[in-house]
MMTF fields as JSON, N, C-alpha, C and O atoms, coordinates in Angstrom:
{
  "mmtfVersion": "1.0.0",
  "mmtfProducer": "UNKNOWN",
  "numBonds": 375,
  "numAtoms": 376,
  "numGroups": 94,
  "numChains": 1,
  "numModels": 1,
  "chainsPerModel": [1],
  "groupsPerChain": [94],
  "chainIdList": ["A"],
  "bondAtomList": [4, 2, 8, 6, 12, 10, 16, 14, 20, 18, 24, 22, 28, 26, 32, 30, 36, 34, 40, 38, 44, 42, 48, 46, 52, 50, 56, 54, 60, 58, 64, 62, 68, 66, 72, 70, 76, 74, 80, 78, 84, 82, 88, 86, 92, 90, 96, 94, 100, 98, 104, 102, 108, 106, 112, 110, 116, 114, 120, 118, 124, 122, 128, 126, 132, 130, 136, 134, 140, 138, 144, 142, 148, 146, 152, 150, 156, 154, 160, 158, 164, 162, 168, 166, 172, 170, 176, 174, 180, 178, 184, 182, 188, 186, 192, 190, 196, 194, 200, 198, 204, 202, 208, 206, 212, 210, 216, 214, 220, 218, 224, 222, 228, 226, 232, 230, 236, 234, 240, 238, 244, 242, 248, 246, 252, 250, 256, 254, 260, 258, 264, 262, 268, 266, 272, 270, 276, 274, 280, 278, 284, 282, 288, 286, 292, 290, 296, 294, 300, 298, 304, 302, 308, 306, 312, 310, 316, 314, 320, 318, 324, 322, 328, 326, 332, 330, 336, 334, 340, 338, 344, 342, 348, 346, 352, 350, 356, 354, 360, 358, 364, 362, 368, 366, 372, 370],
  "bondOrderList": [1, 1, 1, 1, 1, 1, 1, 1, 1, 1, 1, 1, 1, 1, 1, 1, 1, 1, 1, 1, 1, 1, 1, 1, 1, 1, 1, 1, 1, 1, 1, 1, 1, 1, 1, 1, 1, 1, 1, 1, 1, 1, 1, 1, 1, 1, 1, 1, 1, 1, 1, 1, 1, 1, 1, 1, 1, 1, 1, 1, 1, 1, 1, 1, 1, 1, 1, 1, 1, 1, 1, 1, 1, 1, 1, 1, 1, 1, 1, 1, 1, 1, 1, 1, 1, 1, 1, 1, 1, 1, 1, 1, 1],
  "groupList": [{"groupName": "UNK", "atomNameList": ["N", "CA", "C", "O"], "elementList": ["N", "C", "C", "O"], "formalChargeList": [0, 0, 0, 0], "bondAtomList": [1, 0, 2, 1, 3, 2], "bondOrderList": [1, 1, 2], "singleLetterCode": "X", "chemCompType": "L-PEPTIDE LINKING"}],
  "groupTypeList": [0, 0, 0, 0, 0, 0, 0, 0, 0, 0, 0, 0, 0, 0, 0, 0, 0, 0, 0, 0, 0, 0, 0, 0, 0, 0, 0, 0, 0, 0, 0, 0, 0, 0, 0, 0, 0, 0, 0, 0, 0, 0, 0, 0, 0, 0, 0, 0, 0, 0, 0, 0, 0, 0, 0, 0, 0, 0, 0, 0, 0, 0, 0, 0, 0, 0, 0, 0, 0, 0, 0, 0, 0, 0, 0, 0, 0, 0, 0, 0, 0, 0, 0, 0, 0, 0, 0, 0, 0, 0, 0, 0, 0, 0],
  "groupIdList": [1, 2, 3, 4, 5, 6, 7, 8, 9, 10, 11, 12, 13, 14, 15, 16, 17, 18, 19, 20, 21, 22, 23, 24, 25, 26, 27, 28, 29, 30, 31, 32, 33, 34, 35, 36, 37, 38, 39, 40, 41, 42, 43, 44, 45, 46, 47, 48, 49, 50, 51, 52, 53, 54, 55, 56, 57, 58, 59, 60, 61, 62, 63, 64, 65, 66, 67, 68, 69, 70, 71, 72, 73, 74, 75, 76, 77, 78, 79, 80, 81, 82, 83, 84, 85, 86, 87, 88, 89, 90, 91, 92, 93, 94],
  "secStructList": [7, 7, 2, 2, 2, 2, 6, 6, 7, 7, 7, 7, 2, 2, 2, 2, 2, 2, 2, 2, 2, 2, 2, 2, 2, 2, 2, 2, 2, 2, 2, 2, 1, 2, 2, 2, 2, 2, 2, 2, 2, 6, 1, 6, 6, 6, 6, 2, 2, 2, 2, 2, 2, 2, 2, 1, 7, 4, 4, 4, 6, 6, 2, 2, 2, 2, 2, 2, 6, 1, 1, 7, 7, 6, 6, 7, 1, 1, 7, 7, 6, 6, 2, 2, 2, 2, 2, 2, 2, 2, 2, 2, 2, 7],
  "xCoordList": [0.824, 0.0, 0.866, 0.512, 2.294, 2.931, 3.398, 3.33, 4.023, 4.289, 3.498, 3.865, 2.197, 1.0, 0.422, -0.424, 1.091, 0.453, 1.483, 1.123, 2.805, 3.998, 3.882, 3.625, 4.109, 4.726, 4.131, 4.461, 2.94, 2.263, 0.814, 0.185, 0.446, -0.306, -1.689, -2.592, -1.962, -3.114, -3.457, -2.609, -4.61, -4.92, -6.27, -6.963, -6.432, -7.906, -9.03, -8.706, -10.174, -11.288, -11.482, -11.914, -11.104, -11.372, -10.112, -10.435, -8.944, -7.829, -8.565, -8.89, -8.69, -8.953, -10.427, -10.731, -11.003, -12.125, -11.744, -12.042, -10.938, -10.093, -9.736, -10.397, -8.674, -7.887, -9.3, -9.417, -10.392, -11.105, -12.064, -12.717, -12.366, -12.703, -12.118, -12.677, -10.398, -9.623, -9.095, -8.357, -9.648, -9.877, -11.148, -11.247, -12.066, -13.204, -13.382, -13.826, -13.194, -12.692, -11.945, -12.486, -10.486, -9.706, -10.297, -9.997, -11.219, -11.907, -12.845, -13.027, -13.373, -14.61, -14.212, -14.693, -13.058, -11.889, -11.764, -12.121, -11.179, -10.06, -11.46, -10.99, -12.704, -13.968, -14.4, -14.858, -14.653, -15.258, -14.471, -15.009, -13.333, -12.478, -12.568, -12.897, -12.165, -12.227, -13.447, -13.502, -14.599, -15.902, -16.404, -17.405, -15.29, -15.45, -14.795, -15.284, -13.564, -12.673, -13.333, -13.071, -14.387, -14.911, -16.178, -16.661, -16.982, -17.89, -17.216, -17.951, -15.849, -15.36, -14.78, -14.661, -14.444, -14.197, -15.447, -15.377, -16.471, -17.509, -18.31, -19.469, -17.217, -18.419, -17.6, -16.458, -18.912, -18.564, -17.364, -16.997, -16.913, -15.811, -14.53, -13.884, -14.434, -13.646, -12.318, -11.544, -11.709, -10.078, -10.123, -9.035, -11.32, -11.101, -10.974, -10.423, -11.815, -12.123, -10.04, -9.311, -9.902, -9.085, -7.486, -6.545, -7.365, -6.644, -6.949, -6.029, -8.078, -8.338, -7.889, -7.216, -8.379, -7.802, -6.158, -5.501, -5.896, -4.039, -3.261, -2.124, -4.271, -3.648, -4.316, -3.896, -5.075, -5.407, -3.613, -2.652, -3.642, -2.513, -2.889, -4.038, -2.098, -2.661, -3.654, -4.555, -4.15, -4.76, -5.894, -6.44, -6.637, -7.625, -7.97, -9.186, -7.458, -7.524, -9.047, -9.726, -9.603, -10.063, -11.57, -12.242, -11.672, -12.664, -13.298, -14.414, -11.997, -12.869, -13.329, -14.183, -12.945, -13.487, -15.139, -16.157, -14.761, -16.232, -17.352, -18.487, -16.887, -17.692, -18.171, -19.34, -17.694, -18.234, -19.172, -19.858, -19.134, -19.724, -19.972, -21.014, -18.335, -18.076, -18.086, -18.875, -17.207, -17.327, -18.519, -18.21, -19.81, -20.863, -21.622, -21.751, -22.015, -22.628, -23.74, -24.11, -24.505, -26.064, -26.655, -26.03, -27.661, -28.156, -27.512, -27.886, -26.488, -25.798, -26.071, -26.5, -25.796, -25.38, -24.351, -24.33, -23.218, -21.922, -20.8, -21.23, -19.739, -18.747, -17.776, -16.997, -18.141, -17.524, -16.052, -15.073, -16.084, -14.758, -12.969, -12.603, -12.133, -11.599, -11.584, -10.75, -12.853, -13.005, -12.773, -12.303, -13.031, -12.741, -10.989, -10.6, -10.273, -9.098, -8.234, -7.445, -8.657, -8.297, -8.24, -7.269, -9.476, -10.065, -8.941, -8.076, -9.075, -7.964, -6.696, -6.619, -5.837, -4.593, -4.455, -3.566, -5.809, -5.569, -5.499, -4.499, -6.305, -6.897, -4.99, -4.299, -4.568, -3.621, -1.856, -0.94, -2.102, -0.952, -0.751, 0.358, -2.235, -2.156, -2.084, -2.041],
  "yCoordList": [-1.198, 0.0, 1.259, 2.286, 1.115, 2.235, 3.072, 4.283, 1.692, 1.648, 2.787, 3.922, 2.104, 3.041, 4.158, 4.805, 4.336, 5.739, 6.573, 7.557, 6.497, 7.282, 6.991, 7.905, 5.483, 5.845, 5.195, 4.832, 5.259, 4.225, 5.147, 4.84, 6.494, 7.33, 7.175, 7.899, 6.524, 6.509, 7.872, 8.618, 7.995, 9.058, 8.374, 7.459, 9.064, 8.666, 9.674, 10.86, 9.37, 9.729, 11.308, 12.168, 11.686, 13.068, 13.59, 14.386, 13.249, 14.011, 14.669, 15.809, 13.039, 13.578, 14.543, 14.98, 14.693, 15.566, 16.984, 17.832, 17.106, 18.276, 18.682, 19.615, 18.186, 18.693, 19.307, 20.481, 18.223, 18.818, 19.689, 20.258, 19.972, 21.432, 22.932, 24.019, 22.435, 23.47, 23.788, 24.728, 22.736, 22.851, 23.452, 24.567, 22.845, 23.822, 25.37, 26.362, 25.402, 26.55, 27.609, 28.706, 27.314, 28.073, 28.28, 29.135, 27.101, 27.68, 28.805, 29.905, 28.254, 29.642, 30.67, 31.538, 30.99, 32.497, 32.864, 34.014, 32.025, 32.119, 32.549, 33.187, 32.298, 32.212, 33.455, 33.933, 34.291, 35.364, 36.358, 37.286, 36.247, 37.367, 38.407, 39.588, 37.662, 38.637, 39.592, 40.804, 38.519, 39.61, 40.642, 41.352, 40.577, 41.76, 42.61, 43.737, 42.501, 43.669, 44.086, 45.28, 43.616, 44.475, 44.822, 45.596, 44.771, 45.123, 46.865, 47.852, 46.893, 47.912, 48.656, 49.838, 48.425, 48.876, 49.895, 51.123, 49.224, 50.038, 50.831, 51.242, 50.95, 51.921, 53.567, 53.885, 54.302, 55.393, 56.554, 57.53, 55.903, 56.358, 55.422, 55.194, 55.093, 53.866, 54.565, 53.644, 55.529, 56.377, 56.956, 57.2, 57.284, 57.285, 56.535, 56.925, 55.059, 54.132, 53.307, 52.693, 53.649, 52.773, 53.397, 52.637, 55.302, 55.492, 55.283, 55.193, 55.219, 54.494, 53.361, 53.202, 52.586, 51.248, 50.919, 50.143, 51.824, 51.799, 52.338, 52.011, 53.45, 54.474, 53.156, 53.484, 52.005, 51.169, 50.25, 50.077, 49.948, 48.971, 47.073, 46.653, 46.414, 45.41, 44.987, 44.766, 44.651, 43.865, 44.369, 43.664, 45.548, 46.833, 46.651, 46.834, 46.33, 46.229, 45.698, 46.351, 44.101, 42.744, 43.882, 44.345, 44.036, 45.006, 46.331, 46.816, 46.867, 48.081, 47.371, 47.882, 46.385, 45.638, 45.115, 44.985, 44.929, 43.859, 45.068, 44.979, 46.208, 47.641, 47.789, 47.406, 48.223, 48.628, 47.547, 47.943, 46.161, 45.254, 45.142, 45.167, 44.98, 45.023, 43.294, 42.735, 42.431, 41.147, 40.508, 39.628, 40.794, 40.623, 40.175, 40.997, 38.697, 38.485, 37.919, 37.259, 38.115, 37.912, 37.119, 36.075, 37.291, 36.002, 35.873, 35.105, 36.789, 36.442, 37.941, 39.012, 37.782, 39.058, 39.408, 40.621, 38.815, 39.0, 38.471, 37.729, 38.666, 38.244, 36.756, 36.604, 35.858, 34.858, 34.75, 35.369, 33.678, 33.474, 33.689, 32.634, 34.892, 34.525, 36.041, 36.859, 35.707, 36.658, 37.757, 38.361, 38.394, 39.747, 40.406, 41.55, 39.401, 39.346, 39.331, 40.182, 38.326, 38.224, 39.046, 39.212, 40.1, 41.137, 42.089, 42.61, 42.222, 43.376, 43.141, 43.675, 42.497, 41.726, 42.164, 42.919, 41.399, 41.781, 43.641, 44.184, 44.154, 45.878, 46.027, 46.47, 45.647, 46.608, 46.21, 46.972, 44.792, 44.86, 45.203, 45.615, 45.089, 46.015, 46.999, 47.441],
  "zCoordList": [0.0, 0.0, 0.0, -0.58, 0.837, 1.114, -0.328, -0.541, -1.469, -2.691, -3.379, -3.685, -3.551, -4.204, -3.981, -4.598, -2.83, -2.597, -2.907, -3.554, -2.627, -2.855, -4.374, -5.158, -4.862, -6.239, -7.5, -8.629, -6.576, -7.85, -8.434, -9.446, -7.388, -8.203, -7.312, -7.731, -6.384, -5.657, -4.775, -4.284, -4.705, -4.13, -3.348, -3.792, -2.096, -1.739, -2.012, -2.08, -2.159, -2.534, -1.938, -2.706, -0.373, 0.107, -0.905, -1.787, -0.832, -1.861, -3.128, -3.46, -3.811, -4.963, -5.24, -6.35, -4.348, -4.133, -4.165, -5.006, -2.96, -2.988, -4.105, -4.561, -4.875, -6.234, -6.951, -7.304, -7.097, -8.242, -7.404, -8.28, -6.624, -6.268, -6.446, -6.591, -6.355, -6.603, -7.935, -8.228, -8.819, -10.399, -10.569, -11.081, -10.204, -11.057, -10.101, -10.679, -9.391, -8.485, -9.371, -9.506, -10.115, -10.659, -12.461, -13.295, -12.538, -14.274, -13.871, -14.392, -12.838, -12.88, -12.823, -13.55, -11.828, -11.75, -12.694, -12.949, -13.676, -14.802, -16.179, -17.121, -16.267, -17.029, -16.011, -17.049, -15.141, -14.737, -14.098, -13.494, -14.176, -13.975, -15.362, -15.253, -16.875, -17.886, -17.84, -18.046, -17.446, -17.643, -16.468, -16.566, -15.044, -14.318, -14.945, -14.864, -15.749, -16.383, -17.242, -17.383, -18.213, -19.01, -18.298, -19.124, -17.383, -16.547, -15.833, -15.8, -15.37, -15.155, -16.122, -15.796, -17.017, -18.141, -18.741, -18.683, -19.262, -19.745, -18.705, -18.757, -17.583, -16.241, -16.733, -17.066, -16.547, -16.778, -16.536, -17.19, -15.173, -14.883, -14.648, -13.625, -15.595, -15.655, -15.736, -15.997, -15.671, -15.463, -14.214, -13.692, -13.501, -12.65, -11.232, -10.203, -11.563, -10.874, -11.134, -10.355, -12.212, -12.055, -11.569, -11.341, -11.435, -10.842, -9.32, -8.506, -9.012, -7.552, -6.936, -5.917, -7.731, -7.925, -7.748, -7.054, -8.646, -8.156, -6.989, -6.649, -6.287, -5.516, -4.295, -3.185, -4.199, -3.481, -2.839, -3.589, -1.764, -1.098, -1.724, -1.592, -2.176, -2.836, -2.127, -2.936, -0.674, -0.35, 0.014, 0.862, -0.351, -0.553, -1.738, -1.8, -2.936, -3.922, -4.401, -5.193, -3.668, -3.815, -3.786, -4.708, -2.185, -1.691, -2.308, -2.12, -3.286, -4.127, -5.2, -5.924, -5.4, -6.723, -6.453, -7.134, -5.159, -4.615, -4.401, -4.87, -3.632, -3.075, -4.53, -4.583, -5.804, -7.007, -7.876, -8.819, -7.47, -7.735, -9.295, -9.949, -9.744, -11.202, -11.141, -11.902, -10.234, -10.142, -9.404, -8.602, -9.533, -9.088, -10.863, -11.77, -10.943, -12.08, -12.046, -11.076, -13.216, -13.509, -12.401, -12.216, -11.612, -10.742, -9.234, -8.348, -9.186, -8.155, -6.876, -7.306, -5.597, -4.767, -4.481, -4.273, -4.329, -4.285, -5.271, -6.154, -5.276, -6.067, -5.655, -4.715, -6.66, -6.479, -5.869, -6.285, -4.604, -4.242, -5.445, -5.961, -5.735, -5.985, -7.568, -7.956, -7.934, -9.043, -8.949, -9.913, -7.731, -7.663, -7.278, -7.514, -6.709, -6.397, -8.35, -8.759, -9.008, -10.222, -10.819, -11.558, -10.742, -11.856, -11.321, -12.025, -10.083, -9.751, -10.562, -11.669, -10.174, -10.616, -12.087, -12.481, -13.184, -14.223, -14.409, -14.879, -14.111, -13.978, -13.861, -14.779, -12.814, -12.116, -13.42, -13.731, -13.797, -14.521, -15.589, -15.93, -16.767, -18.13, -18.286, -19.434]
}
């Protein structure tokens, strides 16, 4: 058993649960992050929101994203775990 688990590729069932939570976890980020950037993008004050945005400390950042509720999508009240942290990130490095 010791074999297979080190080197033969076994995983148990809570593991492999885990991983694929933290897979479909990172598509949905990676699938609704672009569309908070263009959600802030087409807001009216989008030069000024986004010198805000910069004059923000990184970890302030997540929160002005979430307060403006650009990562807030169709159906939903808040912003998905993760999306709004992303959107920033992208905003702040292009």
């Amino acid at each position: 058993m010791i074999v297979g688990f080190n080197w033969g590729g076994w995983t148990l069932v809570s593991s492999a649960k885990k991983q694929a939570s933290k897979q479909s976890d990172a598509a949905v980020v990676s699938v609704l992050a672009p569309i908070c950037v263009d959600n802030f993008n087409a807001s009216p004050d989008m030069v000024a929101n986004l010198e805000a945005l910069d004059g923000q400390s990184s970890y302030k950042r997540t929160g002005y994203i979430e307060d403006g509720s650009w990562a807030v999508m169709p159906g939903t009240d808040k912003a998905g775990a993760g999306v709004a942290k992303a959107c920033a990130k992208m905003l702040t490095e292009s």
